[in-house]
C-alpha positions in Angstrom: -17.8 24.2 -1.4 -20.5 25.2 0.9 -24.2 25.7 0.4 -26.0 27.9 3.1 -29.8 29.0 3.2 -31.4 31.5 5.3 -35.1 31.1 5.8 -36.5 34.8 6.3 -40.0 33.8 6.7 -39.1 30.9 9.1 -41.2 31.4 12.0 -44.3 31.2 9.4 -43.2 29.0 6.6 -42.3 26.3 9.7 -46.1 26.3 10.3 -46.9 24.6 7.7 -47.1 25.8 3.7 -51.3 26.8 4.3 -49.6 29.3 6.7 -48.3 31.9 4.5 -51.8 32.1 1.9 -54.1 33.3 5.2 -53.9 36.3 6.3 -52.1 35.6 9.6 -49.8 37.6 11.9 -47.1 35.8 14.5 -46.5 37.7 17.7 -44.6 37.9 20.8 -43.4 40.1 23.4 -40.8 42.4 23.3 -38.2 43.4 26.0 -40.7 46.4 27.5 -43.6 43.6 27.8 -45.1 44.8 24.2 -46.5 42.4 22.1 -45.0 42.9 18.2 -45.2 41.2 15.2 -42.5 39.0 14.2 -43.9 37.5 11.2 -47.1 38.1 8.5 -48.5 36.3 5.7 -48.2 38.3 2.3 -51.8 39.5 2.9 -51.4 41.2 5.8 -47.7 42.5 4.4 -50.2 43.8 1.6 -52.3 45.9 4.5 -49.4 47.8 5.4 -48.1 45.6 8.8 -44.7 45.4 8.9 -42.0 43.4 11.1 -41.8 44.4 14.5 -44.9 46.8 14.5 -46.8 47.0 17.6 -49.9 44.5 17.1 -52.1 46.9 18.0 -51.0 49.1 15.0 -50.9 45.8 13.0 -54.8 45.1 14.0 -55.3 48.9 12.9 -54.2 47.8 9.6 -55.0 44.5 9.3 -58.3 43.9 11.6 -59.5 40.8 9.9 -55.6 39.1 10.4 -55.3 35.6 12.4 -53.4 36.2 15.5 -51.3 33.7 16.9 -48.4 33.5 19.6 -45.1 32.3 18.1 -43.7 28.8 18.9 -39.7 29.1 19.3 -40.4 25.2 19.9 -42.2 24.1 17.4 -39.5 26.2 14.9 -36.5 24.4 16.3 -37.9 21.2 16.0 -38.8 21.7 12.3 -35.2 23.1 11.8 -34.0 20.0 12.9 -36.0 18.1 10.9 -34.7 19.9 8.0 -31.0 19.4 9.1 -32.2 15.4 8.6 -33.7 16.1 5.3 -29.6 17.9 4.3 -27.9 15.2 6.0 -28.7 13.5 2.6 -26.5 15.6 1.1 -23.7 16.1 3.1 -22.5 14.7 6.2 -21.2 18.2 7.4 -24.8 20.1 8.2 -24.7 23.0 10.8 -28.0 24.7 11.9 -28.1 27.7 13.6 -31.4 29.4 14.7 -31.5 33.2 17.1 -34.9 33.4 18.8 -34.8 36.8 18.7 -34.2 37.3 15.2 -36.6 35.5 12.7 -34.5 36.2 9.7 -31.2 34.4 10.9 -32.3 30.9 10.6 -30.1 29.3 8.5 -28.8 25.8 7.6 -25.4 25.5 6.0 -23.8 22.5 4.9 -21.0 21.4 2.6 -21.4 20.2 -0.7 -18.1 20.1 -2.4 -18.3 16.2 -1.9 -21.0 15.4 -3.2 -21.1 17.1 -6.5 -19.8 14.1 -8.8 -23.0 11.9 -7.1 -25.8 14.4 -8.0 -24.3 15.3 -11.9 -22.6 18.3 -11.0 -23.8 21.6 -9.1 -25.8 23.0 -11.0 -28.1 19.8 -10.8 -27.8 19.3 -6.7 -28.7 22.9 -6.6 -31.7 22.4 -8.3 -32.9 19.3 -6.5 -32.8 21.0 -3.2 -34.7 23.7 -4.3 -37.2 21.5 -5.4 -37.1 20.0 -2.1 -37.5 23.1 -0.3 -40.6 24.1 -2.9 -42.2 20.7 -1.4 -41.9 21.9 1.9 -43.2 25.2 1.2 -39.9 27.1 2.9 -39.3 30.1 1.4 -35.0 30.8 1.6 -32.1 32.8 0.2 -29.6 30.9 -1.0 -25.3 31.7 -1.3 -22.4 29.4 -2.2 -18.7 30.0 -1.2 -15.8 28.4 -0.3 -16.5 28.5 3.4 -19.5 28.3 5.3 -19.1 32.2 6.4 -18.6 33.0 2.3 -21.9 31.3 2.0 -23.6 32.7 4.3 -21.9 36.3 3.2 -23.7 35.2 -0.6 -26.9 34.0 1.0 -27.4 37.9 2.7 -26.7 39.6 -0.2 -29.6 40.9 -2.9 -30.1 38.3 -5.5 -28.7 40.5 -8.3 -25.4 40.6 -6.5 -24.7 37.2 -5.2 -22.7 36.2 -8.4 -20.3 39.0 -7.8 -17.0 38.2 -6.0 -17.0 38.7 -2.8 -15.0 42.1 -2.6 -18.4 43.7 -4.7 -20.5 42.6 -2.2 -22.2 45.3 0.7 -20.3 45.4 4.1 -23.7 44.7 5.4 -23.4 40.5 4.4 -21.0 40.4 7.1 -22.3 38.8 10.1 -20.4 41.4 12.1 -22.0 42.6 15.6 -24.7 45.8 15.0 -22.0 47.9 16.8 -18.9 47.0 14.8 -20.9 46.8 11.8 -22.3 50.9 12.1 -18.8 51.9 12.8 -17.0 50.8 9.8 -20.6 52.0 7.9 -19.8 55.8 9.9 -16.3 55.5 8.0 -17.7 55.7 4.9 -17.0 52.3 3.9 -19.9 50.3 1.7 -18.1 46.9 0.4 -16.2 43.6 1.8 -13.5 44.6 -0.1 -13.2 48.0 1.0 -12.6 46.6 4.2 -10.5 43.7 3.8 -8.1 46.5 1.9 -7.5 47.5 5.6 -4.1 46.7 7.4 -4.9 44.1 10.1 -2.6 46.2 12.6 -5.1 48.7 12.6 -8.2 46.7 12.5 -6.8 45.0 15.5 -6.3 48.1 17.0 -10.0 49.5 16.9 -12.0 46.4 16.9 -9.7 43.7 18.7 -8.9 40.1 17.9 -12.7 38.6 17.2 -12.9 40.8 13.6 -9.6 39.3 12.4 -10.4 36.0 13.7 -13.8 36.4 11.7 -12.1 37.3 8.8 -9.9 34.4 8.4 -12.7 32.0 9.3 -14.0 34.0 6.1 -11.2 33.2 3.9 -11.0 29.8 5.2 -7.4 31.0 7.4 -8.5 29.2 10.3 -11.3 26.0 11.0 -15.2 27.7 10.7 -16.2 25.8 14.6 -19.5 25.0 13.5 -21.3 22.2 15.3 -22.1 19.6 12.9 -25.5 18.0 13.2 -25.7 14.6 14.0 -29.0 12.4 12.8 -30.8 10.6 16.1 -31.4 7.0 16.7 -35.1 7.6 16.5 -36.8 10.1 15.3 -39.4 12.3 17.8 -40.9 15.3 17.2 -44.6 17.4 17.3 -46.4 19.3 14.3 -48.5 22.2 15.1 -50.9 22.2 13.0 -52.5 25.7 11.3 -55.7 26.2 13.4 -58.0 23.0 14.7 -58.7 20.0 12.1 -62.1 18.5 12.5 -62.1 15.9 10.2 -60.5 13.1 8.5 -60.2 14.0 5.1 -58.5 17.7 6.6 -56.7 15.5 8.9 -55.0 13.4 5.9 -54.1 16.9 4.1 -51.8 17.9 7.0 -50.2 14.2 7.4 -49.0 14.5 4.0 -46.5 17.5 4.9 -45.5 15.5 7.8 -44.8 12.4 6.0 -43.0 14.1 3.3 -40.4 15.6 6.4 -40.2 12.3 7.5 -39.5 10.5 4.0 -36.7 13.3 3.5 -35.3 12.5 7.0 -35.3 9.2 6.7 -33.3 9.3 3.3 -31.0 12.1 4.9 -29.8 9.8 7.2 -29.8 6.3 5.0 -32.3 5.1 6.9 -35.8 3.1 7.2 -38.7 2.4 10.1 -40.4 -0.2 10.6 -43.2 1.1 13.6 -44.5 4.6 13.1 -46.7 6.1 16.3 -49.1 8.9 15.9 -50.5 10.7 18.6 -53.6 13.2 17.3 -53.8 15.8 20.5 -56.6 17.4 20.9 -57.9 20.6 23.3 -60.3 19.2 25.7 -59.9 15.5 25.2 -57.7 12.3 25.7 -54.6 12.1 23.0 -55.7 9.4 19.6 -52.8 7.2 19.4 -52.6 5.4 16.0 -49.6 2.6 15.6 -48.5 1.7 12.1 -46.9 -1.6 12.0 -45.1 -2.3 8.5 -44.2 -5.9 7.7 -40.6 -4.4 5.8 -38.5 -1.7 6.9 -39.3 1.4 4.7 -38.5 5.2 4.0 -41.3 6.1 1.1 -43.4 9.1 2.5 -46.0 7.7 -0.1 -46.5 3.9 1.8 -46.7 5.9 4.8 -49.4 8.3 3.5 -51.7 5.4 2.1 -51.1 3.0 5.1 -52.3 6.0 7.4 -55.3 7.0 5.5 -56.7 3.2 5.4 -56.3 3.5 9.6 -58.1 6.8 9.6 -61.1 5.8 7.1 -61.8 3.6 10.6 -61.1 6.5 13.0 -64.2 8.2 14.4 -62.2 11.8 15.6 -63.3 12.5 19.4 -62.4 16.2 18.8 -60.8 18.8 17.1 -56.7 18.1 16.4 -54.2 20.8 17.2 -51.2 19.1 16.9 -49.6 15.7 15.5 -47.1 13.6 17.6 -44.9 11.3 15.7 -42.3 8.5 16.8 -40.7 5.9 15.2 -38.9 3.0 15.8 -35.0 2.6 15.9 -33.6 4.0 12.8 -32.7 1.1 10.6 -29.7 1.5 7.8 -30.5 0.8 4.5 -27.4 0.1 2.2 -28.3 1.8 -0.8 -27.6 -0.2 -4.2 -26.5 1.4 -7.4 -30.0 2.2 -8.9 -31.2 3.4 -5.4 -28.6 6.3 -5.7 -29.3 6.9 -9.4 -33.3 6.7 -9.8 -33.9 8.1 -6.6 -36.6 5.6 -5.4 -36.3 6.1 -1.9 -37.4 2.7 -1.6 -40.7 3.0 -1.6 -42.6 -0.4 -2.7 -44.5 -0.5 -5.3 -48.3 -0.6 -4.8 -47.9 -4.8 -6.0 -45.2 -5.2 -4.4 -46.2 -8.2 -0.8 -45.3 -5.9 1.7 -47.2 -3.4 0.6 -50.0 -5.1 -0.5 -50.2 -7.1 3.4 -49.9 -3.3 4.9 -52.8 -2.1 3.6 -54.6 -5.6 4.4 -53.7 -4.9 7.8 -54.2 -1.4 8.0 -57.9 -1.8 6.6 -58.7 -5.2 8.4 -57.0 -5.1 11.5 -53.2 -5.7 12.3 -54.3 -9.0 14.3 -56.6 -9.8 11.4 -53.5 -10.8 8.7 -50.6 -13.2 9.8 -49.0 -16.2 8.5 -48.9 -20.0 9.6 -46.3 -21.1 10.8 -45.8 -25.4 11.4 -43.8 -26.0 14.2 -41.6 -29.6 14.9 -44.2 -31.4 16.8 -46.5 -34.1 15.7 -49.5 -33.1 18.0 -52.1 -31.9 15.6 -53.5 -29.2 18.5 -49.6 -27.9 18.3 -49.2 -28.9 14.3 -49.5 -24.8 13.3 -49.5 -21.0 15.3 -49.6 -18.0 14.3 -46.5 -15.7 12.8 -46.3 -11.9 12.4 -43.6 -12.6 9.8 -43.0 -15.6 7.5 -40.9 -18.4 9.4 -38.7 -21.7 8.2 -41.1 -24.2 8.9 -39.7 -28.3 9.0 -41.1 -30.7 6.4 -44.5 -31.2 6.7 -45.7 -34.7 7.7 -45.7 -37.3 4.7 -49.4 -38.4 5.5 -52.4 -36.8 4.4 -53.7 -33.8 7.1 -57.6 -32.6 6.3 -57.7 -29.1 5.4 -60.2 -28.0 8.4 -59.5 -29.2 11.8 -62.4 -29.3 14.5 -61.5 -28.0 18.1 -62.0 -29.4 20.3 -62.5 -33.1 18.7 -66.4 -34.2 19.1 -67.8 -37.8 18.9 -67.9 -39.1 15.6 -70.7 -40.5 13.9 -72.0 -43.8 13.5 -71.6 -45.7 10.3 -67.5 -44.8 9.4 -66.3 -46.8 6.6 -62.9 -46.3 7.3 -60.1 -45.2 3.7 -56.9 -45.5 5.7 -55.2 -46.6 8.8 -54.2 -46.4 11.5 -51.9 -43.8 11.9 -50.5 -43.8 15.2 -49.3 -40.6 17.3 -47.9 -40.6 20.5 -46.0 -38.2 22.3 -46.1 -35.1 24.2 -44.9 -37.3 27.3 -43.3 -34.6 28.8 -46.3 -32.6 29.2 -49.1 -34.9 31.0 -51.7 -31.7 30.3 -51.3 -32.4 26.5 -49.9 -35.8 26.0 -51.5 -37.5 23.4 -51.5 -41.3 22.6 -54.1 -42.1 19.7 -54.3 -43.7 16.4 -55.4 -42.1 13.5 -57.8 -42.8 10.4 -59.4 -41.3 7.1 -63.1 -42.6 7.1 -66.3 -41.5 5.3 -69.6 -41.1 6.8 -73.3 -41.7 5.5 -73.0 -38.5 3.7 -69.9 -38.8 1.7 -67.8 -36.2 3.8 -63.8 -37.6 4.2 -63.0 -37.9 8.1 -60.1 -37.8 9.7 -60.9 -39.7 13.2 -59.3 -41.3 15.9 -59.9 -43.6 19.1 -57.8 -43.5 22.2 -54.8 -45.5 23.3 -55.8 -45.2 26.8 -59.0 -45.7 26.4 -58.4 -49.5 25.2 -55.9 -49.5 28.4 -58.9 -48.5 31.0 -61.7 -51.0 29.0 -59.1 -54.3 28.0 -57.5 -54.8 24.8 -61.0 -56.8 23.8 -63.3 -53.7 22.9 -66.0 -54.7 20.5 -67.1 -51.2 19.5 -64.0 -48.6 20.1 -65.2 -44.9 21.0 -63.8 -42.6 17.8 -63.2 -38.8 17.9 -64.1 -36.7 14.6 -61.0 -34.3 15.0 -60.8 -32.9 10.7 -62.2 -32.7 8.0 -60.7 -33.1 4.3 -61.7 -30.8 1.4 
């Protein structure tokens, strides 16, 4: 069982979902060098424009309309981004996309396979047009046996795609123009009228590629599409609906673009753990943004909330135009049995550690969080570092360590009534630069503050064993 969808309003609808309530016009240039419109807003549909008018007769119509040159880029790259968001769904997705005619974008993929997981059809069909809704992509949508059947259904007027296939008009073939007005000029209206024909004479008049289409129709021979494949990382540019000047409009459009991402991310059973943003602006240097997440994750909603902690700290430099995004390698994520059921997406919960320690960092500082970690060596300079992710750490030391340790040691002061020692520590042989050789104690001074001190094993070597009044180092101090 197939699924396909045609997206007649792709070229605005890929824009963004803002795109289609302005009144807004998409050109570009015909064969003769014309400029035409390719694409319009309801609004301006509402004024009379019309596809393929000449923009000067649009502008006639519609004066106060938004001009704007179309972006064959920027749609392929969303296509592909949706073809991530159906890999979800089935691992047979095939996009297709003519430049030169708007109304043929189309995704088909097969579904048949994944009807049991998603409680039947009729519930799988109605989660992907709530996904689409999300997006804001408007689409006709056709089921059939095979993908051409589909696609046959997804032409056809909504009042008729339920019909078999014979009822439906000749015109949901996707025959060439030529082919197509010739068997119109012979009077027949219907698929069924024409597959009534004898394939001798069919043959005959229109050669080998109608019959071949035909049994790629009835599922006679293999349909050739190119499946889609997801990427390792995932790259790609939003162009954004005119020039966002602040923060708050700023986190309106990243919520679109993390919503694409979340879907592509749980097309292809995947998570990130690094997201890059790059703001571009017109006239000044690109605002890179790096989002480091201490877990791998795929909820569009983390990634929303992480991002608007890091731009309540961003001063914009200039108007954005467009949004860069790359990730990290794709990471898979084996799904467990409530995953697939409750659809969470894994997204953390907002008490849930690695959540809670990404918006510490995000609003603090990625440098400002990390963890401790205690390395094997008895040196108290070398005792702990810093982690960017919780470590195995040996057994600490048995004797007591002061909470506060003072770098670099300073003289201590008179008066010690020493608690405890000595402890002695000596090693680091290997490395003369930060050998140590000392003994250790816990004193208190005149104030009542617990010490931890030392003297110096060489010290006693340069002065004689007989030292009356040892030199001692205040190096900690105890809670």
């Amino acid at each position: 069982m197939w699924l396909a969808l045609l997206f007649p309003h792709w070229a605005l609808d890929s824009r963004g979902a803002m795109a289609s309530q302005k009144a807004l016009a998409l050109v570009a240039d015909s064969s003769l060098g014309r400029r035409h419109v390719i694409a319009a807003s309801e609004a301006v549909v509402r004024s009379g424009v019309q596809r393929l008018m000449e923009l000067a007769d649009a502008q006639l119509r519609a004066p106060d309309a938004c001009v704007l040159e179309r972006r064959a880029d920027a749609e392929s790259a969303a296509l592909e981004r949706l073809a991530g968001w159906a890999w979800r769904y089935s691992a047979q997705v095939h996009v297709a996309r003519e430049s030169n005619n708007v109304a043929t974008t189309r995704l088909v993929f097969e579904i048949g396979a994944s009807l049991r997981l998603f409680g039947g059809q009729r519930a799988l069909i109605a989660r992907i047009q709530d996904n689409l809704a999300d997006f804001g992509y408007r689409h006709n949508a056709g089921i059939g046996d095979t993908p051409a059947m589909a696609l046959a259904r997804a032409h056809a007027p909504r009042r008729l795609r339920s019909q078999p296939l014979a009822r439906l008009p000749l015109s949901c073939l996707a025959l060439p123009s030529g082919t197509l007005a010739s068997l119109q000029a012979s009077g027949l209206r219907e698929i069924g009228e024409l597959l009534s024909l004898p394939s001798a004479m069919l043959h005959k008049r229109y050669g080998a590629e109608l019959l071949e289409y035909l049994d790629r129709l009835h599922g006679f021979r293999p349909h050739g599409l190119a499946c889609y494949r997801p990427p390792q990382r995932h790259i790609t540019r939003h162009e954004l609906f005119g020039a966002v000047e602040s923060v708050q409009g700023l986190a309106f459009v990243l919520r679109r673009v993390f919503i694409e991402l979340g879907a592509v991310l749980r097309g292809a059973g995947a998570a990130i753990q690094t997201l890059k943003l790059a703001l571009i602006h017109d006239q000044a240097p690109t605002t890179r943004l790096t989002l480091h997440l201490s877990a791998p994750s795929r909820s569009a909603d983390h990634f929303e909330r992480i991002a608007q902690y890091r731009l309540a700290r961003l001063d914009l430099v200039a108007p954005v135009l467009e949004i860069g995004l790359a990730t990290d390698q794709l990471r898979p994520v084996e799904p467990d049995q409530q995953t697939i059921e409750h659809d969470n997406s894994a997204a953390p919960t907002p008490g849930h550690w690695p959540a809670v320690l990404d918006r510490l960092r995000a609003r603090l500082g990625h440098d400002a969080v990390y963890w401790l970690h205690a390395p094997a060596d008895h040196r108290p300079e070398r005792a702990s570092c810093r982690a960017e992710q919780p470590t195995d750490s040996p057994t600490p030391s048995a004797a007591p360590r002061p909470l506060w340790l003072i770098e670099p040691p300073r003289p201590a002061p008179a008066n010690l009534r020493f608690i405890s020692g000595p402890e002695r520590i000596e090693t680091g042989w290997w490395d003369e630069a930060t050998s140590v050789r000392r003994d250790y104690f816990r004193a208190v001074d005149g104030n009542g503050r617990q010490l931890w001190v030392y003297r110096r094993l060489d010290d006693e070597v340069a002065t004689g064993s007989n030292v009356d009044t040892p030199r001692y180092y205040l190096h900690g101090l105890f809670g």
